[in-house]
N, CA, C and O atoms as CSV, one atom per row, in Angstrom:
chain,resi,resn,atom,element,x,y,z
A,1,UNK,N,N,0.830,-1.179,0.000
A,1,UNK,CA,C,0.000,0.000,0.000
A,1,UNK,C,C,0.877,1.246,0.000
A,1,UNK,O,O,2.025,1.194,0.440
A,2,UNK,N,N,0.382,2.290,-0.456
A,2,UNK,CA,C,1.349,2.984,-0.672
A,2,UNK,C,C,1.347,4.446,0.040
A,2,UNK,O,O,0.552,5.384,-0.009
A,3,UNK,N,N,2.578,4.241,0.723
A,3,UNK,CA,C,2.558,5.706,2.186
A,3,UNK,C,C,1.511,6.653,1.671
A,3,UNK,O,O,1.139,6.707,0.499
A,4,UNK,N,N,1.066,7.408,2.679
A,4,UNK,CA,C,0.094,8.560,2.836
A,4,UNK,C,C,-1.188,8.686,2.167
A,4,UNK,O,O,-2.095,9.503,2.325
A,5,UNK,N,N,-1.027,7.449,1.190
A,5,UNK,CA,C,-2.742,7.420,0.911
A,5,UNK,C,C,-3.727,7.189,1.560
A,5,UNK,O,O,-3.693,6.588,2.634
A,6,UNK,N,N,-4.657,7.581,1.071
A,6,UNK,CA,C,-5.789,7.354,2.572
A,6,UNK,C,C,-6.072,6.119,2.041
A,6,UNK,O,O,-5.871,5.603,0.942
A,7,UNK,N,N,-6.928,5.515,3.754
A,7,UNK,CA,C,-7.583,3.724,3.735
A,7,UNK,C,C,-8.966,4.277,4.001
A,7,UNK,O,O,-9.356,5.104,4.826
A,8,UNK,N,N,-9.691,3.481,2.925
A,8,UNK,CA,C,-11.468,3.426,3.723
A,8,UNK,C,C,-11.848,2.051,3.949
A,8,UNK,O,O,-11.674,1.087,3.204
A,9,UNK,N,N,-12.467,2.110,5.240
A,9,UNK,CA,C,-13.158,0.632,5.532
A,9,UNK,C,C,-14.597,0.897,4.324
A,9,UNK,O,O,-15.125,1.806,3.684
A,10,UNK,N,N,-14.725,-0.509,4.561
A,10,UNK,CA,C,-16.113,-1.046,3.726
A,10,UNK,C,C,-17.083,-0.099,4.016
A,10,UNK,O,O,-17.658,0.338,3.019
A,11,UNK,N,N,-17.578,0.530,5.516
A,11,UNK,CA,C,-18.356,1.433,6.060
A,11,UNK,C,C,-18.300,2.788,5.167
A,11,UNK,O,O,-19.162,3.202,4.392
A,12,UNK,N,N,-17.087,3.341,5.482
A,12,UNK,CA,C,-16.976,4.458,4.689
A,12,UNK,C,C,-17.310,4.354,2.961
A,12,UNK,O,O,-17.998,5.092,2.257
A,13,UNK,N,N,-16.950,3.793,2.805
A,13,UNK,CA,C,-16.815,3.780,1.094
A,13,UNK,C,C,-18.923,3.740,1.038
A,13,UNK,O,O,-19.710,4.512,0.491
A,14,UNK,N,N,-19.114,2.718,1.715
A,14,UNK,CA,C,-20.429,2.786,0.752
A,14,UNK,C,C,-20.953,4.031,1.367
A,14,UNK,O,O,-21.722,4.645,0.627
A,15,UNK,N,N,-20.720,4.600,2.613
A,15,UNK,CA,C,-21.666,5.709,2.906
A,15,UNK,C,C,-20.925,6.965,1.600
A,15,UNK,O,O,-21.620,7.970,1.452
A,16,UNK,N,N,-19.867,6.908,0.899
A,16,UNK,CA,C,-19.472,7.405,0.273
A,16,UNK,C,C,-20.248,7.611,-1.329
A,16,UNK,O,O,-20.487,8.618,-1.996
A,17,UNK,N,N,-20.525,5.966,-1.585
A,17,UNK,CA,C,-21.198,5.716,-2.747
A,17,UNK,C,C,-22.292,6.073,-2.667
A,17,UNK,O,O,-22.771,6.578,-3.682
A,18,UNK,N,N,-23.115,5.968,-1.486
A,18,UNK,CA,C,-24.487,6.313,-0.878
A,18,UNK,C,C,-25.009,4.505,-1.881
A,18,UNK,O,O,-25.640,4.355,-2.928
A,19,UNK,N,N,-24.531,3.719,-1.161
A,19,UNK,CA,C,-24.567,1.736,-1.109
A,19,UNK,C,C,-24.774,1.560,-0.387
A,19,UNK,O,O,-24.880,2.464,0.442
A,20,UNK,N,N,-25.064,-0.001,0.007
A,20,UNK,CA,C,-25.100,-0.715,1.160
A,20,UNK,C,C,-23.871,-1.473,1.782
A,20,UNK,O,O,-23.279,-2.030,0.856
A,21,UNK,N,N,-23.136,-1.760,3.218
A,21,UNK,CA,C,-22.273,-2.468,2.850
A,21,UNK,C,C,-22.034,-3.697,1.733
A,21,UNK,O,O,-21.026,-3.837,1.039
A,22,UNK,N,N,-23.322,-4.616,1.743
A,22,UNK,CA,C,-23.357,-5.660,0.569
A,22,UNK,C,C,-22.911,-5.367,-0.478
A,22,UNK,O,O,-22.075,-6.007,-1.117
A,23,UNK,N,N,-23.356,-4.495,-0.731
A,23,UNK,CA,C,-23.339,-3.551,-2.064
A,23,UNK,C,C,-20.950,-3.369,-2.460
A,23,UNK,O,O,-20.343,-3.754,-3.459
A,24,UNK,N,N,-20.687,-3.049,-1.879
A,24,UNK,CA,C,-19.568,-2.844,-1.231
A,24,UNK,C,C,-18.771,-4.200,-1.476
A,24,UNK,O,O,-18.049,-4.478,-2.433
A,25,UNK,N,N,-19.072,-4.928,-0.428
A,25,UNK,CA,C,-18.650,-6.109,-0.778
A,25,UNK,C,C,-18.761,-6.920,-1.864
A,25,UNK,O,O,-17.765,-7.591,-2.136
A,26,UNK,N,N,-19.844,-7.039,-2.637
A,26,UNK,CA,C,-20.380,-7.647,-3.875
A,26,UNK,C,C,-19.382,-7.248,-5.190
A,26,UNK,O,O,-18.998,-7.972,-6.109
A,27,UNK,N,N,-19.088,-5.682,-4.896
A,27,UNK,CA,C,-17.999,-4.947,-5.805
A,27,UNK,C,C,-16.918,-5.909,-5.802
A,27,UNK,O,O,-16.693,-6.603,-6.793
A,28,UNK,N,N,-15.993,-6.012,-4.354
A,28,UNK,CA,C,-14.798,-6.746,-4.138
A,28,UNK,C,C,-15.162,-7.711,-4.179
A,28,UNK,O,O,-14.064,-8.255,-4.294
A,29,UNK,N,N,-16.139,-8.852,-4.189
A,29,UNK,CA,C,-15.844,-10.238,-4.817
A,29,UNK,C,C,-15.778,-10.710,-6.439
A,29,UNK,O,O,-15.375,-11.712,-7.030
A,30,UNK,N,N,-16.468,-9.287,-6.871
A,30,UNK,CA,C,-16.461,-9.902,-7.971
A,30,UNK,C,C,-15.437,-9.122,-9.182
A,30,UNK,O,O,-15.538,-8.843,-10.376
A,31,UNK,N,N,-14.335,-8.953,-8.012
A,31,UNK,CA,C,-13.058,-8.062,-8.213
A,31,UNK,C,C,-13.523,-7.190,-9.181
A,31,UNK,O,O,-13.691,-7.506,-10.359
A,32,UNK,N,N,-13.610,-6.736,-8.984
A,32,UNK,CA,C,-14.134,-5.213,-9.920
A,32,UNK,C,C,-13.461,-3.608,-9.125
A,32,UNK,O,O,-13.067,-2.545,-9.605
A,33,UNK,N,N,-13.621,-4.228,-7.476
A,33,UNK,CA,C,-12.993,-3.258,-7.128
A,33,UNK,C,C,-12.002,-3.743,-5.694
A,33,UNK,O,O,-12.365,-4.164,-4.596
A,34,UNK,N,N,-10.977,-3.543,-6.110
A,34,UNK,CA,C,-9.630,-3.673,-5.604
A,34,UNK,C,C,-9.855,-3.901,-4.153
A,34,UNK,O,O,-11.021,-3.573,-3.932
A,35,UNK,N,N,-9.226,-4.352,-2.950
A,35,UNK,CA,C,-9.418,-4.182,-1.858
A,35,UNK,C,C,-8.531,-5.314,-1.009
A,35,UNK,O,O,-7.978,-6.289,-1.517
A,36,UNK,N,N,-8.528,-4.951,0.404
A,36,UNK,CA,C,-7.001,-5.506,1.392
A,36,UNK,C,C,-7.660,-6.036,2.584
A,36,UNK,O,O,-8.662,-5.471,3.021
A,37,UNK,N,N,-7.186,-7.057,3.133
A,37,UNK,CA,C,-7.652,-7.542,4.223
A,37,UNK,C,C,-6.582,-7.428,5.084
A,37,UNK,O,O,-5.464,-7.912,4.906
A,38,UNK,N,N,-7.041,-6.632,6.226
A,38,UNK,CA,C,-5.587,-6.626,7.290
A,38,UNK,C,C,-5.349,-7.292,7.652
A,38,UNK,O,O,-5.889,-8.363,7.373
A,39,UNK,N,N,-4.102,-7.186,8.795
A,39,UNK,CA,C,-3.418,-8.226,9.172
A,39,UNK,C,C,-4.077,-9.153,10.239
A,39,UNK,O,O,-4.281,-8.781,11.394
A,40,UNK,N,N,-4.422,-10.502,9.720
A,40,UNK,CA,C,-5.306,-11.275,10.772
A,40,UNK,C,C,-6.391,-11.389,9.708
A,40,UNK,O,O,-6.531,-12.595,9.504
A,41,UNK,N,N,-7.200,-10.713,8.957
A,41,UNK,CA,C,-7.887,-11.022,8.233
A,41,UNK,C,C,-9.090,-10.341,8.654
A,41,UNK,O,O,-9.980,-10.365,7.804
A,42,UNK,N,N,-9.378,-9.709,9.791
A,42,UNK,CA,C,-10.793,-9.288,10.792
A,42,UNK,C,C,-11.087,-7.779,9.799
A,42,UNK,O,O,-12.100,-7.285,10.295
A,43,UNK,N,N,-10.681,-7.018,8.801
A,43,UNK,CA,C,-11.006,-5.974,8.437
A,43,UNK,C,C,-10.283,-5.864,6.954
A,43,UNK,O,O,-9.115,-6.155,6.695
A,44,UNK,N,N,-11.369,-5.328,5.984
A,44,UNK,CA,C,-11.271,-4.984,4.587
A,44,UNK,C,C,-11.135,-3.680,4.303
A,44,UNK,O,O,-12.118,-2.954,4.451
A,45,UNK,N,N,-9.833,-3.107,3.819
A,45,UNK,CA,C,-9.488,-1.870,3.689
A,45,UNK,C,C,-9.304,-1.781,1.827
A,45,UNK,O,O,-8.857,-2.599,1.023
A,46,UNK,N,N,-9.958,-0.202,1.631
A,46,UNK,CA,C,-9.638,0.118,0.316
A,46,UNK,C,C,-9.064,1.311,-0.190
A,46,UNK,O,O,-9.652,2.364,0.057
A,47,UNK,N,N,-7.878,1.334,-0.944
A,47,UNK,CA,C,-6.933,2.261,-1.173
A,47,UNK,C,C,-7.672,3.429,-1.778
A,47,UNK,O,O,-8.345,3.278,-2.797
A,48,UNK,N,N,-7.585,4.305,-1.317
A,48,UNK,CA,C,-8.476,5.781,-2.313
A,48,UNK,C,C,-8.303,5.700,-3.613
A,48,UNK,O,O,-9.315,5.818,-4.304
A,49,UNK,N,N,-7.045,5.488,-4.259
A,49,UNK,CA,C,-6.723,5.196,-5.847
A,49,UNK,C,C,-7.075,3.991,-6.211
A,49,UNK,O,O,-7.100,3.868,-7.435
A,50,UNK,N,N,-7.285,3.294,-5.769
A,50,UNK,CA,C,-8.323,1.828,-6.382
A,50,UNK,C,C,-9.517,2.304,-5.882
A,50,UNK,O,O,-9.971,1.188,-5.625
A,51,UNK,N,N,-10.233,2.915,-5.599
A,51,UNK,CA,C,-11.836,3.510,-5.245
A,51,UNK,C,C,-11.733,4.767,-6.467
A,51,UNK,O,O,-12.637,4.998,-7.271
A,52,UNK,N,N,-10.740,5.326,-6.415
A,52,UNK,CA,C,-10.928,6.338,-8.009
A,52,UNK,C,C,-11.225,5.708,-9.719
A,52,UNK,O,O,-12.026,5.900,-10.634
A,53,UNK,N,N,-10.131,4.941,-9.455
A,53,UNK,CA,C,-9.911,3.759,-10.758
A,53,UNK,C,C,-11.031,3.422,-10.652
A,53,UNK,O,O,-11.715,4.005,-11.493
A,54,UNK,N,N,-11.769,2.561,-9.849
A,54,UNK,CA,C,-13.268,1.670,-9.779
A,54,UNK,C,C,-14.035,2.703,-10.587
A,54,UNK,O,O,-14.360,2.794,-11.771
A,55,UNK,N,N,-14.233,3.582,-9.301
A,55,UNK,CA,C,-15.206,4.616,-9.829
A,55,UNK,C,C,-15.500,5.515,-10.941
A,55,UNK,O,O,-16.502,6.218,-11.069
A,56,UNK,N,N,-14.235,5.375,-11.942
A,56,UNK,CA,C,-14.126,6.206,-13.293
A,56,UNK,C,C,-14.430,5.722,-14.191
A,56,UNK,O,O,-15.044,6.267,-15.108
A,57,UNK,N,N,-13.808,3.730,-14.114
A,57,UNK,CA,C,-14.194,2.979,-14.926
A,57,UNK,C,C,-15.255,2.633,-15.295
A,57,UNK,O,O,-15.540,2.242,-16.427
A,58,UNK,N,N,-16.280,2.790,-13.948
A,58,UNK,CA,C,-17.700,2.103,-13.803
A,58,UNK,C,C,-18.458,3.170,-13.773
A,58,UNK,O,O,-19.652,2.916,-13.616
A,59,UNK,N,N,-18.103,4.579,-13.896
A,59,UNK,CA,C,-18.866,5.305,-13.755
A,59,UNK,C,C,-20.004,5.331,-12.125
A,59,UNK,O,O,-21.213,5.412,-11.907
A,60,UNK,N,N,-19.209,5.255,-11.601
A,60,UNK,CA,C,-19.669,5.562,-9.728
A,60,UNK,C,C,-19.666,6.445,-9.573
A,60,UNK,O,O,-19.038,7.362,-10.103
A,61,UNK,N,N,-20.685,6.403,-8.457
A,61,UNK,CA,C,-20.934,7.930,-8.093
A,61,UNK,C,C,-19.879,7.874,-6.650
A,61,UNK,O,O,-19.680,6.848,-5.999
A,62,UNK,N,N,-19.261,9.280,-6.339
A,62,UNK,CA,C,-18.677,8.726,-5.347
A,62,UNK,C,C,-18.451,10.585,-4.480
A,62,UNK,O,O,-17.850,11.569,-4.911
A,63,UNK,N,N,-19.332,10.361,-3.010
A,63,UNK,CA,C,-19.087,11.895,-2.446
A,63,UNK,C,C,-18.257,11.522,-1.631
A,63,UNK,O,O,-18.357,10.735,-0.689
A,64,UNK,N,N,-16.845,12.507,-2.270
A,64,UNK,CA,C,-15.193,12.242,-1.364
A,64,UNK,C,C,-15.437,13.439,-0.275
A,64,UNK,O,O,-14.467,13.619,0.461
A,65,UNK,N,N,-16.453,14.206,-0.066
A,65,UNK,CA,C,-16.411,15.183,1.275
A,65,UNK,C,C,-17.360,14.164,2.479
A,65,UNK,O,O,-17.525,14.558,3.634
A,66,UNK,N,N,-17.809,13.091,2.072
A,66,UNK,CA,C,-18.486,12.810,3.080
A,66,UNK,C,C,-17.404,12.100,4.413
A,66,UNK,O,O,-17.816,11.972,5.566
A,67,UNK,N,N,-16.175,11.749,4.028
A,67,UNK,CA,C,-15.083,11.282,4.866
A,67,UNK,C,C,-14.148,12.595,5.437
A,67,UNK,O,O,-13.493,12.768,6.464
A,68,UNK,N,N,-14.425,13.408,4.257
A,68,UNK,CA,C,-13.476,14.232,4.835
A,68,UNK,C,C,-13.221,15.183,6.162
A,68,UNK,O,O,-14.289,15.141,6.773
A,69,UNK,N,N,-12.502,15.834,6.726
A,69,UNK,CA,C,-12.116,16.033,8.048
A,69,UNK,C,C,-11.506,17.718,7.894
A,69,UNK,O,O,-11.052,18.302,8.877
């Protein structure tokens, strides 16, 4: 993964997409959209630039102020 990029859990992203988590997950199984399981396996993290890529390719809708800080 690559320093200083941001991580979104599964949570964030779909409240991002305005999805469901399923919704979310259904993406990453059916690899379409990129995603990391931490260490131990207990949590699915997704790189902001594989959530851009997804989302350009597929034409997603995606609100990046709803995470922001």
């Amino acid at each position: 993964m690559a320093n200083g990029e941001r991580v979104y859990s599964v949570k964030d992203v779909a409240k991002m997409c305005q999805v469901s988590n399923e919704t979310i997950r259904r993406w990453i199984r059916k690899n379409s959209l990129k995603a990391y399981n931490t260490t131990g396996g207990l949590a699915i993290k997704i790189l902001e630039s594989d959530l851009r890529e997804f989302s350009a390719a597929l034409n997603v809708f995606v609100d990046w102020k709803v995470t922001s800080k």
